[in-house]
ZALO-882765 format. One record per residue (C-alpha): x, y, z; residue number from 1; residue in three letters; chain. Coordinates in steps of 0.1 Angstrom, whole numbers, plus 5000, padded with zeros to 4 digits. Last residue first. Layout:
# residues N
[[X,Y,Z],NUM,ala,A]
...
***
This chain:
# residues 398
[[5483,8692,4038],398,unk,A]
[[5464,8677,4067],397,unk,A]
[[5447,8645,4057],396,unk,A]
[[5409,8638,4039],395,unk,A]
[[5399,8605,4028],394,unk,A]
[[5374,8598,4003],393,unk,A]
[[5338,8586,4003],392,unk,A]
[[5318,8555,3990],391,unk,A]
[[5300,8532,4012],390,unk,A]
[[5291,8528,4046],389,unk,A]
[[5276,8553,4073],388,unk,A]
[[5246,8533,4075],387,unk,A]
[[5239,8493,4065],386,unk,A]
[[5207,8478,4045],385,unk,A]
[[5232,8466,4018],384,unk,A]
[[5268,8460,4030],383,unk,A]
[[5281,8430,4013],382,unk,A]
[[5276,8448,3970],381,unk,A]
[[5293,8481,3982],380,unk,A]
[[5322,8465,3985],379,unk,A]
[[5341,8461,4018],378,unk,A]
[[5336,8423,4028],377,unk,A]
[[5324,8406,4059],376,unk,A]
[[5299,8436,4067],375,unk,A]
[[5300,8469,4086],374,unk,A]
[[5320,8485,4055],373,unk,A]
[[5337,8520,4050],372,unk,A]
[[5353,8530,4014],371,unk,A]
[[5378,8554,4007],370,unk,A]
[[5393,8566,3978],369,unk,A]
[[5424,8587,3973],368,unk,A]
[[5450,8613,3954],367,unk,A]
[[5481,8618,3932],366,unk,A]
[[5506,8594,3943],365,unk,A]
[[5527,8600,3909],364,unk,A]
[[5545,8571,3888],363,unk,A]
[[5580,8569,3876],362,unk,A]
[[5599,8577,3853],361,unk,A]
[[5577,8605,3834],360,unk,A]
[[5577,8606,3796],359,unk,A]
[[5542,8594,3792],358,unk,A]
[[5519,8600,3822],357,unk,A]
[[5514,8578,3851],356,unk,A]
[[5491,8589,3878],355,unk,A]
[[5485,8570,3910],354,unk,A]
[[5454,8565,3933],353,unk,A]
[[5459,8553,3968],352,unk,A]
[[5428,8533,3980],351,unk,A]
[[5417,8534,4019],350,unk,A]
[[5399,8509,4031],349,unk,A]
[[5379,8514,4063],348,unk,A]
[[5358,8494,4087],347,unk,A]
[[5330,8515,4111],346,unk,A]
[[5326,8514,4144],345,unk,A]
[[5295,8522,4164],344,unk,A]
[[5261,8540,4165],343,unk,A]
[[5271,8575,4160],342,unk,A]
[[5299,8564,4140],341,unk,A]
[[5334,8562,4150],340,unk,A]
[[5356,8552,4125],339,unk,A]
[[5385,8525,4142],338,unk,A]
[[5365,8492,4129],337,unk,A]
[[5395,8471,4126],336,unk,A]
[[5403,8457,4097],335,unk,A]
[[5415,8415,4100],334,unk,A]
[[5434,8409,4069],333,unk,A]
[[5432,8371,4067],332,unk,A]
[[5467,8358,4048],331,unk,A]
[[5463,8353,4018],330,unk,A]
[[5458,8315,3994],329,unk,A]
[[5461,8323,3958],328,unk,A]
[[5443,8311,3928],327,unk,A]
[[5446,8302,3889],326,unk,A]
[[5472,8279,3892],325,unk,A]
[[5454,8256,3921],324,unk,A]
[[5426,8252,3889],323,unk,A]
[[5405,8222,3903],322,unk,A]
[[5398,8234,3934],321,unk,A]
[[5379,8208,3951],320,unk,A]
[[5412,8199,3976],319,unk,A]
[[5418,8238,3987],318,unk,A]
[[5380,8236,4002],317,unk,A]
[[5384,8201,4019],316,unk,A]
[[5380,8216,4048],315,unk,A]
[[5366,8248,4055],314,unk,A]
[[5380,8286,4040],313,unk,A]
[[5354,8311,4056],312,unk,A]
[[5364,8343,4031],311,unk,A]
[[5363,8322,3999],310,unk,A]
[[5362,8348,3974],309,unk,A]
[[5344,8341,3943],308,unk,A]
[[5337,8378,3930],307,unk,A]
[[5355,8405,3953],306,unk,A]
[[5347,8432,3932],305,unk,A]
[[5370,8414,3898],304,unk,A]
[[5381,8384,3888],303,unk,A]
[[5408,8366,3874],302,unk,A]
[[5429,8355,3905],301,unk,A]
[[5407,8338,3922],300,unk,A]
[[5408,8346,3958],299,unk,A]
[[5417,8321,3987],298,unk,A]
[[5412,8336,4025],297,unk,A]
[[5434,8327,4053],296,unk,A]
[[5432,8327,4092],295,unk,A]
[[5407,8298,4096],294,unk,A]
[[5430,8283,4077],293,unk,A]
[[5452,8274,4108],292,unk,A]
[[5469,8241,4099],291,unk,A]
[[5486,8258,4071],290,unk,A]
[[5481,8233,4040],289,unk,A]
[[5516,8219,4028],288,unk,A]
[[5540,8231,4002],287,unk,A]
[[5514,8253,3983],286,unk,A]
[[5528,8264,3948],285,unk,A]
[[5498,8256,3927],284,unk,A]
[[5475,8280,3957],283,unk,A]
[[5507,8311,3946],282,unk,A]
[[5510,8324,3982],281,unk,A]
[[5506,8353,3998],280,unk,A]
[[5516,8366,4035],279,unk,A]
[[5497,8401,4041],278,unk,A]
[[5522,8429,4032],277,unk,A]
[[5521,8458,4054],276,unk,A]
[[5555,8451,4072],275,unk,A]
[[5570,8443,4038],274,unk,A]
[[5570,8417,4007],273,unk,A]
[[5557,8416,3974],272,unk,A]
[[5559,8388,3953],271,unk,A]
[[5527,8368,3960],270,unk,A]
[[5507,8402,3956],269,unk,A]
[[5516,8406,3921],268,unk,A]
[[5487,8378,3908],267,unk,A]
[[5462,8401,3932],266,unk,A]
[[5467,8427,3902],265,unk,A]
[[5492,8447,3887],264,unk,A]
[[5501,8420,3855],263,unk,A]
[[5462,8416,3847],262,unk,A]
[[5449,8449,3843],261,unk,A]
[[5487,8463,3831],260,unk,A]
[[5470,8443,3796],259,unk,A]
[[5441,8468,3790],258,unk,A]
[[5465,8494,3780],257,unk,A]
[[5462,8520,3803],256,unk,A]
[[5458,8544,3786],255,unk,A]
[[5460,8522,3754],254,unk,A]
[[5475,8539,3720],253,unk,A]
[[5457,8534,3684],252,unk,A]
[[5467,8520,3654],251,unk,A]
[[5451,8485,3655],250,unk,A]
[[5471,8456,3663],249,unk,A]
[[5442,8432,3675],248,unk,A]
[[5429,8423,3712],247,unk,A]
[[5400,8458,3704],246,unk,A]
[[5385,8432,3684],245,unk,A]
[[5357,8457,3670],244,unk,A]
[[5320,8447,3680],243,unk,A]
[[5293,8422,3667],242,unk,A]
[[5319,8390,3662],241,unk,A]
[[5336,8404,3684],240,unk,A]
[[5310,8391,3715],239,unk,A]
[[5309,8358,3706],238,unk,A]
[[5318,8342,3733],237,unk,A]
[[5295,8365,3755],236,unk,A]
[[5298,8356,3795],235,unk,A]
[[5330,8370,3792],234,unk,A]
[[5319,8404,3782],233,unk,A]
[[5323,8420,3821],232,unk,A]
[[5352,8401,3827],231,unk,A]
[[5369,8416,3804],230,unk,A]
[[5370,8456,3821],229,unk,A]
[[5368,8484,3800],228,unk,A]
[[5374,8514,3815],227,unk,A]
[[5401,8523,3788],226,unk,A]
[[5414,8560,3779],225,unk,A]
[[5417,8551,3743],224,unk,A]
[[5439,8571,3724],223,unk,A]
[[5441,8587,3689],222,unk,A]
[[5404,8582,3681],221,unk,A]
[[5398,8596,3645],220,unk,A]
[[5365,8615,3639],219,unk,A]
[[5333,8609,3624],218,unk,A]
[[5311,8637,3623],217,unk,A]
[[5276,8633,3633],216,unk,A]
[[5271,8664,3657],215,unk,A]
[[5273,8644,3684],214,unk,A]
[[5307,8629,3675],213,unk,A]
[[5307,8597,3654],212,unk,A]
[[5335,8573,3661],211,unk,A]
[[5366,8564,3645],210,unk,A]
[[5396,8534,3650],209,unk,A]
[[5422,8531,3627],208,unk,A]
[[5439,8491,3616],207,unk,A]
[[5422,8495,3582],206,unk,A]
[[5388,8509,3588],205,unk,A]
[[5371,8499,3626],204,unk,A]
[[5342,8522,3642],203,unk,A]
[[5337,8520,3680],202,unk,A]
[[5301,8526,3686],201,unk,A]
[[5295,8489,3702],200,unk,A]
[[5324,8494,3728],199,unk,A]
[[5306,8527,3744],198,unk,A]
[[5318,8560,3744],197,unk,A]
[[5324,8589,3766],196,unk,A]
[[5343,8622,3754],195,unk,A]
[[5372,8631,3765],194,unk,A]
[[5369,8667,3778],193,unk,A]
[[5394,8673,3806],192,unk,A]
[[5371,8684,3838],191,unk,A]
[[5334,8676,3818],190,unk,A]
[[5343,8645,3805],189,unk,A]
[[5360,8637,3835],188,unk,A]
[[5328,8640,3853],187,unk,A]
[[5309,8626,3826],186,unk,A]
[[5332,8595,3834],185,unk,A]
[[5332,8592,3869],184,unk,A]
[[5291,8597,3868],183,unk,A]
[[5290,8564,3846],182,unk,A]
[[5305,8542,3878],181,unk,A]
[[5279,8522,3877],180,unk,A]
[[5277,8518,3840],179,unk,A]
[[5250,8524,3822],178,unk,A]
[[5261,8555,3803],177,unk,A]
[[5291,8535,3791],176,unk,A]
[[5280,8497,3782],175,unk,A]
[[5312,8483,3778],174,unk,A]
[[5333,8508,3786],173,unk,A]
[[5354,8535,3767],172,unk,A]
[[5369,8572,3769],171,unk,A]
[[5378,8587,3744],170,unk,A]
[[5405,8608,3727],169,unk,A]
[[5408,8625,3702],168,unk,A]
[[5383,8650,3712],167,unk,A]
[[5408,8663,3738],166,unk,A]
[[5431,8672,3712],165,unk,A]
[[5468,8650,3716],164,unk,A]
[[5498,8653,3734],163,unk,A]
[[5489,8637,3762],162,unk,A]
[[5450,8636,3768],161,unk,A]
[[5448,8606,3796],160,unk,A]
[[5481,8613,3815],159,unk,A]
[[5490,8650,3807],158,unk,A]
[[5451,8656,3812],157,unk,A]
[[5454,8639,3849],156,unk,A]
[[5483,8660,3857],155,unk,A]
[[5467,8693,3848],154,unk,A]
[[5440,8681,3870],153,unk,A]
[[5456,8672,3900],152,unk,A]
[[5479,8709,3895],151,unk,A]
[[5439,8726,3895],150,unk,A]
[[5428,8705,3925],149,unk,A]
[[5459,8710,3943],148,unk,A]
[[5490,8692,3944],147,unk,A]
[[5513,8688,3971],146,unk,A]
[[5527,8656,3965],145,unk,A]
[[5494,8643,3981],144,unk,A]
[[5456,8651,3973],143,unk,A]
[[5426,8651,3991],142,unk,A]
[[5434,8677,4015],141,unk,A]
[[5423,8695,4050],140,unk,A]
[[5438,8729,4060],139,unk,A]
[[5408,8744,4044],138,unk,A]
[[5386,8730,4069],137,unk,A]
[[5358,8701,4059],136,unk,A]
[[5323,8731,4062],135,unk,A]
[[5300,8697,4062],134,unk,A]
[[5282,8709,4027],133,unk,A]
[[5311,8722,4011],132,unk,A]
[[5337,8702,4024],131,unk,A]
[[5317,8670,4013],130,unk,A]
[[5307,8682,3983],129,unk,A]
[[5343,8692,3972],128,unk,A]
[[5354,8657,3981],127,unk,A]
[[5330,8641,3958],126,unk,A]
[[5337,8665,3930],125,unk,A]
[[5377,8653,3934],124,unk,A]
[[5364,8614,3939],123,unk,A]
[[5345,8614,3908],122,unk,A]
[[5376,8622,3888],121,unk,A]
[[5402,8599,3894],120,unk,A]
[[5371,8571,3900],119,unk,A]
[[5395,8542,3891],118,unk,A]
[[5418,8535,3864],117,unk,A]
[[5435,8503,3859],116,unk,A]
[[5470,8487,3867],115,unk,A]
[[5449,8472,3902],114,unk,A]
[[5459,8461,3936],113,unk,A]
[[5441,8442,3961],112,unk,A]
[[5442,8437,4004],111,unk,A]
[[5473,8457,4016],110,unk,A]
[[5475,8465,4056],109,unk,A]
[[5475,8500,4066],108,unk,A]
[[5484,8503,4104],107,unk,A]
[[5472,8507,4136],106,unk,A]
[[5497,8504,4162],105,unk,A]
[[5483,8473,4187],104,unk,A]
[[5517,8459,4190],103,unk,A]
[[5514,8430,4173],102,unk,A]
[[5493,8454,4147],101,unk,A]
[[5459,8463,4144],100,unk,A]
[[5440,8472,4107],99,unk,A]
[[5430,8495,4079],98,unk,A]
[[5429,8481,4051],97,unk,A]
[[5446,8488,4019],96,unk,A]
[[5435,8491,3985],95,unk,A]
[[5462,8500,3960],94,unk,A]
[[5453,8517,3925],93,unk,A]
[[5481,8523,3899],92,unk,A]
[[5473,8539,3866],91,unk,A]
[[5494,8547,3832],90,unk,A]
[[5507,8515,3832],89,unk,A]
[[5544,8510,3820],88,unk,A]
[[5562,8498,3787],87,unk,A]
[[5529,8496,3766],86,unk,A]
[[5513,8466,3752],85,unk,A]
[[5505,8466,3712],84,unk,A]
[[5481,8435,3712],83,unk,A]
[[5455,8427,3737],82,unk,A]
[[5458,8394,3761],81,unk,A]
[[5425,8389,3765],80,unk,A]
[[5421,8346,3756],79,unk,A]
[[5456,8343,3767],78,unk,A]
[[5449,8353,3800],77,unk,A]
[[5478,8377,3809],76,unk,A]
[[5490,8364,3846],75,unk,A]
[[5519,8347,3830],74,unk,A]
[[5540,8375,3818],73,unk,A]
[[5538,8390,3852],72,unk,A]
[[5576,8381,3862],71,unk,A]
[[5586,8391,3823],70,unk,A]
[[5568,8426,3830],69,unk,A]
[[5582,8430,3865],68,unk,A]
[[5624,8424,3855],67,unk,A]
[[5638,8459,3857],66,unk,A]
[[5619,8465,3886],65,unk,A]
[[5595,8495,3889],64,unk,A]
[[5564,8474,3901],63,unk,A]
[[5586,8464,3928],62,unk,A]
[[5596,8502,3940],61,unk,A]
[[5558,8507,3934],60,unk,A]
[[5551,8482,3964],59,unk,A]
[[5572,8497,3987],58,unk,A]
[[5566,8532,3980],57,unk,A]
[[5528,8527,3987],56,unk,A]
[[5538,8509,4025],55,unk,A]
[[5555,8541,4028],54,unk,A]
[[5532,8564,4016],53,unk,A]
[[5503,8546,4040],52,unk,A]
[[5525,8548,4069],51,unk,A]
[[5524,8588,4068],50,unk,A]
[[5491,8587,4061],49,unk,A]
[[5483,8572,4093],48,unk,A]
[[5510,8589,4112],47,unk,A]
[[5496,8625,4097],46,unk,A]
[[5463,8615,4115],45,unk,A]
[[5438,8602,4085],44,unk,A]
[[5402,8616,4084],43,unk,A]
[[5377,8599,4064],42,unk,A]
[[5346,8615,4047],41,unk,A]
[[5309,8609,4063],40,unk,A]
[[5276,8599,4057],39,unk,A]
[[5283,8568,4026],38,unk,A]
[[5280,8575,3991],37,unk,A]
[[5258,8541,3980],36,unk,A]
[[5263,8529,3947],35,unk,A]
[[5239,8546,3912],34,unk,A]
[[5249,8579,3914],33,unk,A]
[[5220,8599,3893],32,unk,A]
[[5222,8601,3859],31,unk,A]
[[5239,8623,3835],30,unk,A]
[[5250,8648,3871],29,unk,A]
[[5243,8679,3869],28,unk,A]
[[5230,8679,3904],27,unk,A]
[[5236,8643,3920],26,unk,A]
[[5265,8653,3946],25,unk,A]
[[5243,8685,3956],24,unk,A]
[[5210,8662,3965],23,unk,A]
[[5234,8638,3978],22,unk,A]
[[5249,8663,4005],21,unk,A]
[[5212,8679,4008],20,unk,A]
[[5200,8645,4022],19,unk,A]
[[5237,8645,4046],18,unk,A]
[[5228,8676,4056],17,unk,A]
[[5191,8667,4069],16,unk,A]
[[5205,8634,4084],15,unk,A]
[[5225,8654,4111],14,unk,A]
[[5262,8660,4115],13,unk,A]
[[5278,8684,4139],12,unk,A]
[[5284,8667,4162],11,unk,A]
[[5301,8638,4145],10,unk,A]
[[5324,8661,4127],9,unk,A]
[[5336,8681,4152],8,unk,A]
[[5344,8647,4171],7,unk,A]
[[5358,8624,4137],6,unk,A]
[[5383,8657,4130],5,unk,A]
[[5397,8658,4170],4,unk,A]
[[5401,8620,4169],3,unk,A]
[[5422,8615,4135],2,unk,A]
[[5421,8582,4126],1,unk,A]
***
């Protein structure tokens, strides 16, 4: 991390700015941010970052393969596979931690991947709040490939709008204003104008989807820009029996179609390799059980924040699992606390966002989230009653 940033920082911080930091991230804002924002940005050295686009590279140049949708093919649920599926996601998230080497380099390390959207525009106003209220220099970015906050948002409304009206396309979750990441989506509203929905206002005729503006008009929804997550109606077997089965052939386009959820996700990891992979195996496929487990963690594959995780693996663990196909056993990622707070170090993990738009060959590293942790695990969830943790971004030299 990049010493000379952390120092002027850390000097010049006190809790009143940070109060008048959430006071200006809040205003305007539907409702207020509902998960913790933590004290301070990140700040990568030009090494860091520099490791972070190649350990990015490597993973997309696998996602790019000819043969990636027929290798995913089986990590569709049956029960949500959606109808219609695209030829490429139209978002790529990669979390990576940031850890130690053999050789004591610190280096990015990957822990999850996503085909789904994240906070692409929370993080912009977040970023602008920071440098406004902590004076972040001007030589400092967000972004990579160059772009700026204006050529970021152009490509964001080539992704999400295309070549439709902005009102033609919305944006959809579950339960939409209550959501905890509700203030990404007015934000977005407000930067490209899609308005926000929720599943229950979705209006079906034929195969077209409508729903009712504010004024009361019903109007035509060309594309979905989805935020809607399965896991979060599981619990409800009969939840389309009161909503539209957005799994049917209806006449609308997915960005992302809700499908890429499932193929880019902790089912890829298994075939990736690299310096920054962690060793990951299928649970099914498991030849014989490493002796050291106390350097492995199982996940499920179908779920989502770090749900059902088993960080402390004892034994008899791998025996009691009664769906091996539905798991994987990593390698431990070990972070090391390199942020220097005023009280100690802090964890990292750095997400890089990608953009996808129609037309393009491949996909755009477009900007970042960062999140810092003092617990076992990074979400917000495992660090309640902690400081300088949370939510924030990542700023590098341009």
């Amino acid at each position: 991390m990049n010493p000379s940033a952390r120092k002027t920082f850390n000097q010049n911080f006190t809790e009143e700015k940070y109060a008048d930091f959430l006071v200006d991230l809040n205003t305007g804002l539907k409702n207020p941010i509902e998960f913790r924002i933590a004290e301070t940005p990140v700040f990568l050295t030009d090494d860091f970052r520099d490791r972070l686009l190649q350990a990015g590279e490597e993973i997309i140049a696998t996602i790019l393969k000819p043969d990636f949708k027929a290798q995913s093919e089986r990590a569709i649920p049956d029960k949500w596979r959606v109808a219609n599926e695209n030829d490429h996601p139209h978002f790529i998230a990669l979390d990576f931690g940031v850890c130690k080497d053999e050789e004591g380099n610190i280096v990015p390390k990957l822990i999850e991947m996503q085909g789904f959207p994240s906070l692409y525009g929370f993080q912009v106003h977040l970023a602008e709040t920071y440098r406004h209220t902590f004076n972040i220099p001007g030589n400092q970015t967000i972004f990579f490939n160059g772009l700026s906050k204006s050529s970021y948002l152009d490509l964001l409304q080539k992704t999400i709008i295309g070549p439709y009206e902005p009102d033609e396309v919305v944006l959809m979750d579950v339960d939409a204003p209550n959501q905890k990441t509700g203030a990404d989506f007015y934000i977005t509203q407000g930067y490209i104008g899609t308005p926000v929905i929720s599943l229950n206002e979705l209006i079906q005729e034929g195969n077209q989807l409508f729903y009712k503006t504010a004024s009361g008009e019903k109007k035509r929804i060309r594309r979905i820009y989805n935020r809607l997550i399965f896991d979060e109606i599981a619990n409800d077997p009969q939840i389309f029996d009161k909503v539209v089965d957005i799994r049917k052939p209806l006449d609308v386009e997915w960005i992302t179609h809700p499908n890429w959820f499932y193929r880019i996700s902790k089912y890829t990891m298994p075939f990736l390799e690299g310096a920054y992979i962690p060793k990951t195996q299928f649970l099914h496929e498991l030849k014989e059980i490493p002796e050291d487990l106390q350097n492995y963690v199982l996940k499920p594959l179908f779920s989502f924040a770090g749900q059902g995780v088993i960080i402390d693996i004892m034994d008899g663990d791998i025996e009691k699992i009664q769906d091996p196909d539905n798991w994987i056993l990593q390698e431990k990622v070990t972070y090391q606390p390199v942020l220097e707070s005023p009280d100690g170090g802090v964890k990292i993990e750095v997400r890089l966002l990608y953009l996808w738009p129609d037309g393009d060959k491949k996909p755009t590293l477009a900007l970042n989230l960062a999140r810092l942790s003092r617990g076992k695990m990074i979400g917000v969830r495992y660090n309640k009653d902690y400081d300088w943790v949370g939510g924030t971004v990542a700023f590098m030299h341009k």
